[in-house]
C-alpha positions as CSV (number, residue, x, y, z in Angstrom):
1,X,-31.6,249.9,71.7
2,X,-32.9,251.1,74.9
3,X,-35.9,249.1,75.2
4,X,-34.2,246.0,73.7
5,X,-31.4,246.4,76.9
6,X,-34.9,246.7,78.7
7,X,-36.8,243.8,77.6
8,X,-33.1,241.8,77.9
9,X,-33.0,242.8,81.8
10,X,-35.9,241.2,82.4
11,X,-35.1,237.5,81.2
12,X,-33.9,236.9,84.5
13,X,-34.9,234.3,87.0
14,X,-36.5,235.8,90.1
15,X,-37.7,233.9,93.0
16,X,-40.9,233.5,93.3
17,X,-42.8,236.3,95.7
18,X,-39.9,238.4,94.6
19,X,-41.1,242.1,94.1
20,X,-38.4,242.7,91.4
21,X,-36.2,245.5,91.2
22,X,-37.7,249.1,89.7
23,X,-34.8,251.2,88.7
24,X,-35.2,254.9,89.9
25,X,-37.9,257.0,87.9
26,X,-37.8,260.6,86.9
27,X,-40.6,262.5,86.7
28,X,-41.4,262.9,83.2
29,X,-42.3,266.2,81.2
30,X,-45.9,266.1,81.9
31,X,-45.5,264.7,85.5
32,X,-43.2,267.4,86.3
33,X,-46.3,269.7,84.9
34,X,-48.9,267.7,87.2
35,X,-46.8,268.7,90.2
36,X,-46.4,272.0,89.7
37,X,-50.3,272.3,88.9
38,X,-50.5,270.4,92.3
39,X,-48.1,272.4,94.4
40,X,-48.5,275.9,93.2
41,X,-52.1,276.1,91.3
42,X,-50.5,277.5,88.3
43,X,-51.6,277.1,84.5
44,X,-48.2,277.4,83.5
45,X,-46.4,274.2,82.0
46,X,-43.0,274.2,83.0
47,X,-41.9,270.7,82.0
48,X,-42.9,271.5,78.7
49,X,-39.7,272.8,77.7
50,X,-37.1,270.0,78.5
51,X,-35.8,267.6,76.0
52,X,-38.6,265.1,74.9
53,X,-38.4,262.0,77.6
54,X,-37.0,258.9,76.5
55,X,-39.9,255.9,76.1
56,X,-39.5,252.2,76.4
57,X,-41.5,249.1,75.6
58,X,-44.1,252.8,75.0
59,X,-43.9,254.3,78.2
60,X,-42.0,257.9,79.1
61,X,-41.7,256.8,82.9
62,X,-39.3,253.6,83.2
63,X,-36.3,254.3,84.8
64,X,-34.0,252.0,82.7
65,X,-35.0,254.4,79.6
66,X,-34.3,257.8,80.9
67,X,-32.0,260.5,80.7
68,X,-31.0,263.5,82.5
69,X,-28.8,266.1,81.5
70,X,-27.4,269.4,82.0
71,X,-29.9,270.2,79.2
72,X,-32.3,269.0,81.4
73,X,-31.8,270.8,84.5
74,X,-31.2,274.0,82.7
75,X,-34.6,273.9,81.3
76,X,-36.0,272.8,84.4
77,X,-34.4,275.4,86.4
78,X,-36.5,278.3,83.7
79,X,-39.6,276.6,84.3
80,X,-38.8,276.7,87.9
81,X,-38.2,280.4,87.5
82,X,-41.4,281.0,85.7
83,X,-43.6,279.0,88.6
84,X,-41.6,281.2,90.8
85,X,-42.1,284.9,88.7
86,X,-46.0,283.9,88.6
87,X,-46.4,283.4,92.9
88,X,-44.3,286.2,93.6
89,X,-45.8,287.8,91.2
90,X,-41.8,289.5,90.1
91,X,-41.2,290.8,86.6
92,X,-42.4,290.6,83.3
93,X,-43.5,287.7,81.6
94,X,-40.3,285.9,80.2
95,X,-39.8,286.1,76.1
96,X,-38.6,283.2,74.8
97,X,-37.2,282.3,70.9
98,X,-38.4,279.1,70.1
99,X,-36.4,277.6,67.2
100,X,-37.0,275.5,64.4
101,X,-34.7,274.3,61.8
102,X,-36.3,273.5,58.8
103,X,-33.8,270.1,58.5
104,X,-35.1,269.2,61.8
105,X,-37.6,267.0,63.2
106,X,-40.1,269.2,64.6
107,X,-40.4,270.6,60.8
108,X,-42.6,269.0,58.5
109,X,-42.7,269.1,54.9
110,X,-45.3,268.3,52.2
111,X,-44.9,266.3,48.8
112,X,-43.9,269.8,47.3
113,X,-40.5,270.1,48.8
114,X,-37.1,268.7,48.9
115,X,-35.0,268.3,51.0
116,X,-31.7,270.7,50.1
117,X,-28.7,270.8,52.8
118,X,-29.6,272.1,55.7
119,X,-32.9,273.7,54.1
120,X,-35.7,272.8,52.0
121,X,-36.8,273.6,48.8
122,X,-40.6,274.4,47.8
123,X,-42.6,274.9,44.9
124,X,-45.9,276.0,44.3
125,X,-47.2,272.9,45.8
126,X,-45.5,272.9,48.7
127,X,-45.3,274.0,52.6
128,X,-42.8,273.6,55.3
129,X,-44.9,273.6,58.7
130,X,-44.3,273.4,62.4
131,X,-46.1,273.3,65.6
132,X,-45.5,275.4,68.1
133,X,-47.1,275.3,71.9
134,X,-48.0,278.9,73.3
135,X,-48.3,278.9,77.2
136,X,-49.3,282.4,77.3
137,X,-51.7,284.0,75.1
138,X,-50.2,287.8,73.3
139,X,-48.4,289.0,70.7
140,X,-45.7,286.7,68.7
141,X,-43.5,287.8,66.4
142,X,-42.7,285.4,63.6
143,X,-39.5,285.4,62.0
144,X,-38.1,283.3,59.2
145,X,-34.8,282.4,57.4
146,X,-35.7,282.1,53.6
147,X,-34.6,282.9,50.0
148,X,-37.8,284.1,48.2
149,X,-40.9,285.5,49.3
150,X,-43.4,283.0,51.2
151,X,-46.5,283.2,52.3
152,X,-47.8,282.5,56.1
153,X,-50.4,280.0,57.0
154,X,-51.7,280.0,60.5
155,X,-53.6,276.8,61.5
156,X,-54.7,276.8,58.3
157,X,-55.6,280.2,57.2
158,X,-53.7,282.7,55.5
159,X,-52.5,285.2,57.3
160,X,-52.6,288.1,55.3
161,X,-51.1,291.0,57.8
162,X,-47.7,291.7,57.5
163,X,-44.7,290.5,55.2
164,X,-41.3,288.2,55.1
165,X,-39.0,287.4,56.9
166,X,-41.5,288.3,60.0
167,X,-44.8,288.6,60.6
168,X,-46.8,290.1,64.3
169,X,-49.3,287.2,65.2
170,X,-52.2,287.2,68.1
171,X,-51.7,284.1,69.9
172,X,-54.2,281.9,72.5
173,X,-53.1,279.4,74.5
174,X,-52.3,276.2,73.3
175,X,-50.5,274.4,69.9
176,X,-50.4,276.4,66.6
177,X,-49.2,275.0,63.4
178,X,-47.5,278.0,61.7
179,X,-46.6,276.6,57.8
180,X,-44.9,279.0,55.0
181,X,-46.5,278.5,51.7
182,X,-45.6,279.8,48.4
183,X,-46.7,283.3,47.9
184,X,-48.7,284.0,44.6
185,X,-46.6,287.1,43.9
186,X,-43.4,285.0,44.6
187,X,-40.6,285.3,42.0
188,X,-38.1,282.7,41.2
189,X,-38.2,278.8,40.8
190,X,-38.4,277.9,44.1
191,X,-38.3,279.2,47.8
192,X,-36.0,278.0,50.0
193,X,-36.5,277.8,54.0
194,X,-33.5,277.2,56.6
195,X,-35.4,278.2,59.6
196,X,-38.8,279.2,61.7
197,X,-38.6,281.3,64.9
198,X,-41.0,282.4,67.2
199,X,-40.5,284.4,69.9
200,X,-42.8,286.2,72.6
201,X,-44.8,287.1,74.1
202,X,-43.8,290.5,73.6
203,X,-46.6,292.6,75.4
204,X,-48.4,290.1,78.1
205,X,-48.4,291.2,81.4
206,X,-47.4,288.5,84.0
207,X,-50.7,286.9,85.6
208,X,-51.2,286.8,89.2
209,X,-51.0,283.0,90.5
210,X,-54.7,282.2,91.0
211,X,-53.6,280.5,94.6
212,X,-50.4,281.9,96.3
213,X,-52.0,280.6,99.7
214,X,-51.3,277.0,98.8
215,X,-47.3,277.7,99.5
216,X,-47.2,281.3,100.9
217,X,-49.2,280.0,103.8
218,X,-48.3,282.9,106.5
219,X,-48.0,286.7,107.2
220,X,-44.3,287.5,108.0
221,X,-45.9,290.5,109.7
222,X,-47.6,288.8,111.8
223,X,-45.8,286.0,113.1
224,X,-42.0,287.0,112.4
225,X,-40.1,286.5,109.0
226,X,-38.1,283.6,110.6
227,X,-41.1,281.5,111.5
228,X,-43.0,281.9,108.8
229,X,-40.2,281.2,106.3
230,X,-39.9,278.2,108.5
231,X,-43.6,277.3,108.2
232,X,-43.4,277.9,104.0
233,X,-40.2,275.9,103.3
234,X,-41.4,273.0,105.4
235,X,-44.4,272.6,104.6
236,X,-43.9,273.3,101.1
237,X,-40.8,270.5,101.0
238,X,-42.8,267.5,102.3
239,X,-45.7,268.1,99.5
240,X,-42.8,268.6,96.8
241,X,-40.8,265.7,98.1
242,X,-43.7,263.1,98.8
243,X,-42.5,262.6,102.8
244,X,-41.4,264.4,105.7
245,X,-38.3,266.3,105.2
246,X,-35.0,265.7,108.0
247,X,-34.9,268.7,110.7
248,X,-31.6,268.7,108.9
249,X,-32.5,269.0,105.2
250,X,-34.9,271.9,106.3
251,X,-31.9,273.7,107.9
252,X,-30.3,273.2,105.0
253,X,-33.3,274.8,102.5
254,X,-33.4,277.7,105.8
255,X,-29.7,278.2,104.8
256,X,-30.3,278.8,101.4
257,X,-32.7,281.2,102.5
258,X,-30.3,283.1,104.4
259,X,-27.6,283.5,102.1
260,X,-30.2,285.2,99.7
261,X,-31.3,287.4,102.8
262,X,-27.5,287.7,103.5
263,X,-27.0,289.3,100.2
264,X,-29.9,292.1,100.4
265,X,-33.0,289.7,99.4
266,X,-36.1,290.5,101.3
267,X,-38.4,287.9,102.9
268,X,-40.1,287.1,99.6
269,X,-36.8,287.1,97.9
270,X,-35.3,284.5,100.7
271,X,-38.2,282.1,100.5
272,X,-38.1,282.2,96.5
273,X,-34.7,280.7,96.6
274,X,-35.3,277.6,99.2
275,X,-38.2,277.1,97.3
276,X,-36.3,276.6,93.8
277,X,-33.5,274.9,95.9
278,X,-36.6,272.5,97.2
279,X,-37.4,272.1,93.5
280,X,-34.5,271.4,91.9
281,X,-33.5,268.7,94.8
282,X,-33.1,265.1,93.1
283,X,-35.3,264.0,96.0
284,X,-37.8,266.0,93.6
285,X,-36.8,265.4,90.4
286,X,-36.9,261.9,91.2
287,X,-39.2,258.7,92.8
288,X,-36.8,257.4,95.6
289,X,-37.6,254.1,96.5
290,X,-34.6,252.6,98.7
291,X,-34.5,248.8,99.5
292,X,-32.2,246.8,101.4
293,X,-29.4,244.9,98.3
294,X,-30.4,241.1,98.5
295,X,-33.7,241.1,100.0
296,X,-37.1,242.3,99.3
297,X,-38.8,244.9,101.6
298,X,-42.4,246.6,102.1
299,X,-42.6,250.0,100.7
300,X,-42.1,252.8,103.2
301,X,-45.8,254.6,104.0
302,X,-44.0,257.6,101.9
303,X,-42.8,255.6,98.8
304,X,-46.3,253.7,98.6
305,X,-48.4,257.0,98.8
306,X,-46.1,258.0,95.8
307,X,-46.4,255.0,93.7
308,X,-50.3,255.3,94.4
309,X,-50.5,259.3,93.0
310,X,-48.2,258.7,90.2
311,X,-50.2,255.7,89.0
312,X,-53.3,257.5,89.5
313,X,-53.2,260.7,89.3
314,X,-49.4,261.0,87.6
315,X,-49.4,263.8,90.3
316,X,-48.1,264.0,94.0
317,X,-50.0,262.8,96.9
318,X,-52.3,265.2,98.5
319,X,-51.9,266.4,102.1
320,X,-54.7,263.6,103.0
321,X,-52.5,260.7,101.4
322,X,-49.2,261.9,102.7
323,X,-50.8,262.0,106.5
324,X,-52.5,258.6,106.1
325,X,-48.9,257.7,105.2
326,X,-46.8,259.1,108.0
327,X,-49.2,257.6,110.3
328,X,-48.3,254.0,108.5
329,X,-52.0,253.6,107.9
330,X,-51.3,252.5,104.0
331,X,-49.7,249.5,105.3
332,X,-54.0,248.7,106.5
333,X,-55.3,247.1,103.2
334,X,-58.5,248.3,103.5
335,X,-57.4,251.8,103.4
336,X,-54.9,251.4,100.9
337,X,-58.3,250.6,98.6
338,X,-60.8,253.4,100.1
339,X,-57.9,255.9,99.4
340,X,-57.4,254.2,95.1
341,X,-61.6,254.6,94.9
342,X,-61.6,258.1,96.5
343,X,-58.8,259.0,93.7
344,X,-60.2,257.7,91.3
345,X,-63.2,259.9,91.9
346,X,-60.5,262.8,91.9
347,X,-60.3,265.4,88.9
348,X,-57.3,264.6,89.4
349,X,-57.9,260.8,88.1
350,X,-57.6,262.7,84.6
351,X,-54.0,262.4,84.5
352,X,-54.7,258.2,84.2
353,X,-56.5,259.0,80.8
354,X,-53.6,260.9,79.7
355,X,-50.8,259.4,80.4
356,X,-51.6,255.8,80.4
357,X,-54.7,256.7,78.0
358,X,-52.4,258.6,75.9
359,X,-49.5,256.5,75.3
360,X,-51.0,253.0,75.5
361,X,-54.4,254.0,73.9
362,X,-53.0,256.3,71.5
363,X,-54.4,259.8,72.9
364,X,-50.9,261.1,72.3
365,X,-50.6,260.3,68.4
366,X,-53.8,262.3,68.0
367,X,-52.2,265.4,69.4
368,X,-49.2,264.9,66.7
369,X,-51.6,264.1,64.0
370,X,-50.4,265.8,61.1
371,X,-51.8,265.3,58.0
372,X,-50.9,267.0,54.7
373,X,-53.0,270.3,54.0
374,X,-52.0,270.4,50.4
375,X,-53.7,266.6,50.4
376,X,-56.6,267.0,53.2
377,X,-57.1,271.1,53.1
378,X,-59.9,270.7,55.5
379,X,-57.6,269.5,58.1
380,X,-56.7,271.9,61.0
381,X,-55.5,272.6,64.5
382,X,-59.3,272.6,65.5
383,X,-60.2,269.8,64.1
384,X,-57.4,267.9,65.4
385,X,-58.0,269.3,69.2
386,X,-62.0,268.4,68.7
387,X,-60.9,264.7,67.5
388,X,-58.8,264.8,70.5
389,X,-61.4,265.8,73.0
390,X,-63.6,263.2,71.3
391,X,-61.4,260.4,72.1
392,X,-60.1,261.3,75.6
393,X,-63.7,261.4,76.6
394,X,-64.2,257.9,75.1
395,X,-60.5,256.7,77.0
396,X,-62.1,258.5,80.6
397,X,-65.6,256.9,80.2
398,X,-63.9,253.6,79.8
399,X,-60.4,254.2,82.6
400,X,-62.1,256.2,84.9
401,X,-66.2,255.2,84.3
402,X,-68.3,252.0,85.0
403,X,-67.6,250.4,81.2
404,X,-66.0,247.6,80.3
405,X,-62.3,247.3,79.0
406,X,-63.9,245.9,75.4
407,X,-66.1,248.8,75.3
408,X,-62.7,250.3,73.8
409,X,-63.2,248.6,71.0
410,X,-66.9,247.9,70.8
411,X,-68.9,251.3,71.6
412,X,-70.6,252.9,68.8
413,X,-72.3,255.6,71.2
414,X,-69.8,258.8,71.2
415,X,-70.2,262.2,72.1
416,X,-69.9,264.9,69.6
417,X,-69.2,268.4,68.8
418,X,-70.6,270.4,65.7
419,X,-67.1,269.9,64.2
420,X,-66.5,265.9,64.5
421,X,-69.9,265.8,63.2
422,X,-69.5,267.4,60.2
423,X,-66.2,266.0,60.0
424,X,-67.8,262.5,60.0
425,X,-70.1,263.4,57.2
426,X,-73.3,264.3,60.0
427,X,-76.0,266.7,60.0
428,X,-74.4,269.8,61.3
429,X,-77.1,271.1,62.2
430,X,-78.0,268.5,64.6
431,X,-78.1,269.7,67.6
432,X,-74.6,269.0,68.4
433,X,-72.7,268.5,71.2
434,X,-74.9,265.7,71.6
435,X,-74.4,261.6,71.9
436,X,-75.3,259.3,68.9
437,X,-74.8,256.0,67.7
438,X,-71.4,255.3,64.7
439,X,-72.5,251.7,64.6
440,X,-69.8,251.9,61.0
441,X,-67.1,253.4,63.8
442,X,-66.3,251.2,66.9
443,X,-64.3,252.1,70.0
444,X,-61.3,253.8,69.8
445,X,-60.6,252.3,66.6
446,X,-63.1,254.2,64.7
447,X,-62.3,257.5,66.3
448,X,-61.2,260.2,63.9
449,X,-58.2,260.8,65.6
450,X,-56.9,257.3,66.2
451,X,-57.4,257.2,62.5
452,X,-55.6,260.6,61.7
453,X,-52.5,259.7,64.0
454,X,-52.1,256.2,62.4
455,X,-52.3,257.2,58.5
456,X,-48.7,258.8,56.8
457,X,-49.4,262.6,55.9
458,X,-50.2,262.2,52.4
459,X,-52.3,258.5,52.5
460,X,-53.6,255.5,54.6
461,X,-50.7,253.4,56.4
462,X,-52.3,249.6,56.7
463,X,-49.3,248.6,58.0
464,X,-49.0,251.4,60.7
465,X,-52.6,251.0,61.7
466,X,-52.1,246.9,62.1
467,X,-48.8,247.0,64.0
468,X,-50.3,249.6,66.4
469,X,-53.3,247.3,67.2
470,X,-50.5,244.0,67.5
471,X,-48.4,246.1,69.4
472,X,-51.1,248.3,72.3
473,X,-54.1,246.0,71.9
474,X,-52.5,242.9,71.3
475,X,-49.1,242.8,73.2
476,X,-47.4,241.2,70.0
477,X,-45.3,244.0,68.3
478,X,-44.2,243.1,64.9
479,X,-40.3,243.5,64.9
480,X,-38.7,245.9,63.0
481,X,-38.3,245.2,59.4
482,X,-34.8,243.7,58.3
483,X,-32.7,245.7,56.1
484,X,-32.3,245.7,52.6
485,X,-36.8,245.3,51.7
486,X,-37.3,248.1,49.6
487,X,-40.5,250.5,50.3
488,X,-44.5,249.6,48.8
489,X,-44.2,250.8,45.0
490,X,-48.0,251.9,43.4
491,X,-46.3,251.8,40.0
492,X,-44.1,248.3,39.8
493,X,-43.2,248.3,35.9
494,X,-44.9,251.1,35.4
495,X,-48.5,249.8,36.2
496,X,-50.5,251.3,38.7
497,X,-52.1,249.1,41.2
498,X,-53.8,249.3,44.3
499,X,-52.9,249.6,48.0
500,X,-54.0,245.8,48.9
501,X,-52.1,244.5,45.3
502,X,-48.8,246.7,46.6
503,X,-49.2,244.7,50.2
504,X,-49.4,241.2,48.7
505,X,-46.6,242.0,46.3
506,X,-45.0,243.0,49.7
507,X,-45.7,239.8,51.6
508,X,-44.3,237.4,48.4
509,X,-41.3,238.7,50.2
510,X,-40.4,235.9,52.7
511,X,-38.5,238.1,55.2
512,X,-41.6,240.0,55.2
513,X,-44.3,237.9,54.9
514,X,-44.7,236.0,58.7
515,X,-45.2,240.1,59.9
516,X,-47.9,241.2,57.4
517,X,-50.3,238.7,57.4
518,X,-51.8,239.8,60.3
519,X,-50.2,243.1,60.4
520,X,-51.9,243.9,56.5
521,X,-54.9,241.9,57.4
522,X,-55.9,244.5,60.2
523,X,-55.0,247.2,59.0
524,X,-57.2,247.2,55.9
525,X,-60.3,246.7,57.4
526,X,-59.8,250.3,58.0
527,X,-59.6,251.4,54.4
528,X,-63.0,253.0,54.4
529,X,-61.5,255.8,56.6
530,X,-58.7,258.5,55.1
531,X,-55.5,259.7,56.4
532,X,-57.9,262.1,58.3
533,X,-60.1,259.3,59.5
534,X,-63.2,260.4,57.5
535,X,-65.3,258.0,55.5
536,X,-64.4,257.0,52.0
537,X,-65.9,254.5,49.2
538,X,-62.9,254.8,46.9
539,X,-59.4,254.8,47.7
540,X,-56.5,257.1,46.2
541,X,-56.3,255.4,42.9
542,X,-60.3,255.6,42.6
543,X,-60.8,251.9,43.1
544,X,-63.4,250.7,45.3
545,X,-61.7,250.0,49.1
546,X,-62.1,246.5,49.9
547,X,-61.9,246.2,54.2
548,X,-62.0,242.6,53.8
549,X,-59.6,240.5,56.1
550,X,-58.6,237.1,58.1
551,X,-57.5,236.6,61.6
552,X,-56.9,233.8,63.3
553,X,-58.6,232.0,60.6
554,X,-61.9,234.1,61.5
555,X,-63.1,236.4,58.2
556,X,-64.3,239.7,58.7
557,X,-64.8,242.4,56.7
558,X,-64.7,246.2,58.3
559,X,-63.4,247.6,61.7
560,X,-67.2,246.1,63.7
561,X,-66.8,242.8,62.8
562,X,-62.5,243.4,63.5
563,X,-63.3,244.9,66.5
564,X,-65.6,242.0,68.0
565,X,-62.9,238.9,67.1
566,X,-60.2,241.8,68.8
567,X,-62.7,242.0,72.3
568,X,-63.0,238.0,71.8
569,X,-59.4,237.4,72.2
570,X,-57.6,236.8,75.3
571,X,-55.0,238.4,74.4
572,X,-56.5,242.2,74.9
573,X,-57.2,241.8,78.4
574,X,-53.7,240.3,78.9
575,X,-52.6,243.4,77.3
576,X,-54.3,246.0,79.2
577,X,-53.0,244.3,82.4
578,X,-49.7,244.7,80.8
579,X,-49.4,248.1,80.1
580,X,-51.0,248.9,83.4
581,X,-48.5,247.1,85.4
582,X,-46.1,248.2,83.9
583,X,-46.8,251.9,84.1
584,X,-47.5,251.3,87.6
585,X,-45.0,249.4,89.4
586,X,-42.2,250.7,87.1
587,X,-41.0,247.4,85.2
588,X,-42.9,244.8,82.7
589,X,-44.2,241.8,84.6
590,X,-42.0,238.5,84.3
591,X,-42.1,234.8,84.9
592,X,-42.2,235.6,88.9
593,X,-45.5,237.2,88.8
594,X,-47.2,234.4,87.1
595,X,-49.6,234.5,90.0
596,X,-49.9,238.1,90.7
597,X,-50.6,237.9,86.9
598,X,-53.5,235.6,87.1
599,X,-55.0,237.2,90.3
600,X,-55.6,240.3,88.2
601,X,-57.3,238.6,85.3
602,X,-59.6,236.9,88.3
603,X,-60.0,240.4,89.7
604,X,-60.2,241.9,86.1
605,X,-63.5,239.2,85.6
606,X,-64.9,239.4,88.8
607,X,-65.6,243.5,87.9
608,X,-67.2,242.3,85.3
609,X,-63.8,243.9,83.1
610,X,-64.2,247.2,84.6
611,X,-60.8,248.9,84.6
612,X,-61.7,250.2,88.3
613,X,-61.3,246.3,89.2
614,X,-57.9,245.9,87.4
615,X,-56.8,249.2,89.0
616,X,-57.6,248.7,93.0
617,X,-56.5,244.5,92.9
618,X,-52.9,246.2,90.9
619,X,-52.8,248.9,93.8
620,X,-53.4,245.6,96.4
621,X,-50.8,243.1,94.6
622,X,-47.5,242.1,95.8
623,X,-45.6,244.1,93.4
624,X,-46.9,247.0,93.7
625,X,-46.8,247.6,97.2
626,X,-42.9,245.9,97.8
627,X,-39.4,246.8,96.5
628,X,-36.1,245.1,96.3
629,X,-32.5,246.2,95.9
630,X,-31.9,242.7,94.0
């Protein structure tokens, strides 16, 4: 409903030149991360643990979409805390209970369970599993709310230490499915699971921050505790707040600092506490662009700085961007474009491939890949995360590298580790990492991971592989399916047929059949790849897959030949300036900006469809660099 109130507040008439009206952004979850990496140097993710952002028309980052609520702040204000425990280096590390109810959504359950109440039900076939994202790497305890004895799975193996309802677990960094299992020595008819809780660590010691200097940027000792909490909070407020704070609003952090002095906090103590005040500020929190009501106004050096980092970098601007902009030197053309190219050059660029790369390209789905281990028992967190660094490699060497836009669906030379290599059905002994030629695996499209994230746990999803390409390649979502059409059957009177018969059984529907054509027609030609995206000759049923298609009244037959009539059409370069613009100026591009529209695709061409090209004429165009209060 949110993106449809979106898409319906854009069928407005503006005047032409008009730079349309951005509603104010919050930072998401992983731009709240980037500036904390940014302003402190820290590891640590504290954005990580606030309610999932709300997306529209597939992006976390338009205003019109998102929320923020107590919820929100409170969980902001612990990752806050963290940040602040790690430079002052105060306490132990936090433990925190992360739980799970097994009725929930973060909970996933194989075909061997059933869904009872609030709980679910397994046999020996089944598994209830979760993901769980460790920050800090120690001990976890794992605790869980059952009747009958499982067993524990952890990404993938069996852990074999230990016994219900909790189990001691050695934890790294990063996301760990954790999945309870049937235990061979279990009695009863079934196990039932109502919830999964991890909590921890429960015997890290609390790292040093790896660079205080970048905010605790004087000696009290040497030039007086006033001063240099003066120096700290200023300084450290204009990076966090993307301009030059009011003499007044740094009193007002000083006070802050006072009152914590005032109540027996040292210096540390009293600059902790204007810091989380400077952090917790809207003018944080959130992008403030302010435009006169009915007219439409250059962006302040300040606000385009900002737009410029969060559309590059989905990061703050550095010290060099926020002086060029104080000094009004953004407003020069030419150094608006010197300052994209040198951040694009930036590590920092990264955050491009990630965020726009992730949620247009479909980097994201790979990290929620998730399918079924009873079905696909080679399947686990490492393969996933090797699939994943597979295709954000691909995403930078297109986003960030001197390839053209259809190389992301045309390139057959990938880089690979020994795991995706075996995974594809490779030599594994072949020297690997190394880059080779998948002629049978174009672009993006033939990437493991694209193919994991698009497939249902158990099977192939055709349909969810084709309206992903019509909806991020294409620009032509399908709409949703009307109510009442009842779900593929592989046994219609009790005769099996295949996956291509149950989709033109589908399509005799006429409320369904205008969507699949295309929508079926696509995604089969990816039938020679699982649910894990490996290669296959026969489907589920044993049946020969058959990749054969039509589009647009052009046969093909397999994702190369799809992927060439894809890179042919118009309609993918249209696309890609779509989701850019969007993403970047903070609204989708309307009637009004026919012309801005046209003088990227010119732009787009003359870079010979580099994304580089797109990027810098977006950064120069009308919309980009002017608001309005209309």
């Amino acid at each position: 409903m949110t993106a449809l109130l979106l898409l319906l507040s854009c069928e407005r008439q503006t005047p032409p030149g008009d730079p349309g009206h951005v509603v104010i952004r919050r930072l998401s979850r992983a731009e709240l991360d980037h500036a904390a990496r940014d302003l402190f140097g820290t590891t640590l993710h504290p954005g990580s643990g606030l309610p999932a952002d709300d997306f529209a028309l597939g992006l976390d980052t338009l205003g019109p979409a998102q929320t923020f609520s107590a919820l929100h702040l409170e969980a902001w204000e612990r990752g806050v805390d963290d940040v602040l425990d790690e430079l002052f280096g105060e306490g132990t590390l936090p433990v925190t209970l992360v739980s799970i109810e097994a009725e929930g959504p973060d909970a996933r359950a194989t075909s061997g369970a059933v869904r009872e109440g609030n709980a679910w039900a397994l046999w020996e076939e089944g598994a209830l599993a979760a993901t769980f994202f460790v920050q800090v790497a120690g001990t976890y305890r794992f605790d869980v709310l059952t009747e009958g004895r499982p067993a524990l799975q952890v990404d993938g193996s069996p852990w074999t230490e230990g016994a219900p309802p909790s189990w001691t677990l050695p934890l790294d960094v990063g996301r760990h499915e954790l999945a309870l299992t049937w235990a061979p020595e279990a009695e009863g008819d079934e196990l039932i699971v109502d919830r999964l809780e991890l909590t921890g660590p429960l015997d890290a010691a609390r790292p040093a921050n790896p660079h205080p200097e970048r905010v605790l940027s004087c000696d009290p000792a040497v030039i007086g505790e006033p001063a240099c909490a003066e120096q700290v909070v200023g300084a450290f407020a204009r990076r966090a707040w993307r301009r030059d704070p009011a003499p007044s609003e740094v009193a007002d952090l000083l006070a802050v600092y006072g009152v914590a002095r005032g109540a027996g906090g040292d210096w540390a103590e009293g600059v902790r506490a204007a810091l989380k005040g400077a952090l917790l500020s809207p003018w944080f929190l959130y992008r403030v662009e302010l435009h006169p009501v009915d007219d439409a106004s250059r962006l302040t050096g300040f606000e385009l700085a900002t737009r410029l980092s969060f559309a590059l970098w989905a990061s703050l601007p550095d010290d060099r961007l926020l002086d060029l902009a104080a000094a009004g030197s953004l407003d020069d053309p030419g150094v608006l474009r010197a300052e994209a190219e040198r951040m694009l050059l930036d590590p920092r660029a990264d955050g491009l491939v990630t965020e726009l790369g992730g949620q247009w390209l479909g980097l994201r789905g790979v990290e929620e890949a998730s399918p079924s281990r009873e079905r696909f028992p080679w399947w686990d967190e490492g393969l996933r995360d090797a699939l994943r660094r597979e295709m954000h490699d691909e995403l930078a060497s297109v986003l960030l590298g001197d390839r053209p836009l259809t190389d992301l669906l045309l390139a057959t030379d990938t880089t690979l580790d020994e795991r995706v290599a075996r995974h594809y059905g490779l030599d594994p002994d072949g020297g690997w990492p190394a880059t080779t030629a998948l002629p049978e695996r174009p672009g993006i499209l033939g990437r493991g991971g694209w193919l994991a994230a698009t497939s249902l746990p158990d099977r192939t999803s055709p349909v969810k592989r084709g309206a992903w390409v019509l909806d991020h390649l294409l620009c032509a979502p399908p709409p949703p399916p009307p109510e009442g059409v009842p779900p593929l059957s592989a046994d219609p009177d009790g005769e099996p047929i295949s996956l291509r018969e149950q989709l033109e059984q589908h399509r005799s529907n006429p409320a369904c059949a205008g969507c699949h054509v295309e929508m079926d027609a696509i995604g089969l030609a990816f039938e020679g790849f699982d649910a894990t995206g490996a290669v296959r000759t026969l489907d589920d049923r044993g049946q020969p897959v058959d990749t054969r298609g039509e589009l647009d009244g052009r046969s093909f037959d397999g994702p190369p030949q799809l992927a060439m009539i894809l890179a042919e059409d118009p309609a993918f370069v249209d696309c890609a300036i779509t989701w850019s613009f969007t993403r970047a100026v903070g609204r989708p591009p309307d009637e009004a900006d026919a012309d801005v529209l046209d003088e990227l695709r010119t732009a787009l061409a003359d870079g010979d469809l580099r994304y580089r090209a797109l990027a810098l004429a977006l950064v120069d165009s009308r919309p980009f660099r002017y608001g309005s209060g209309r």
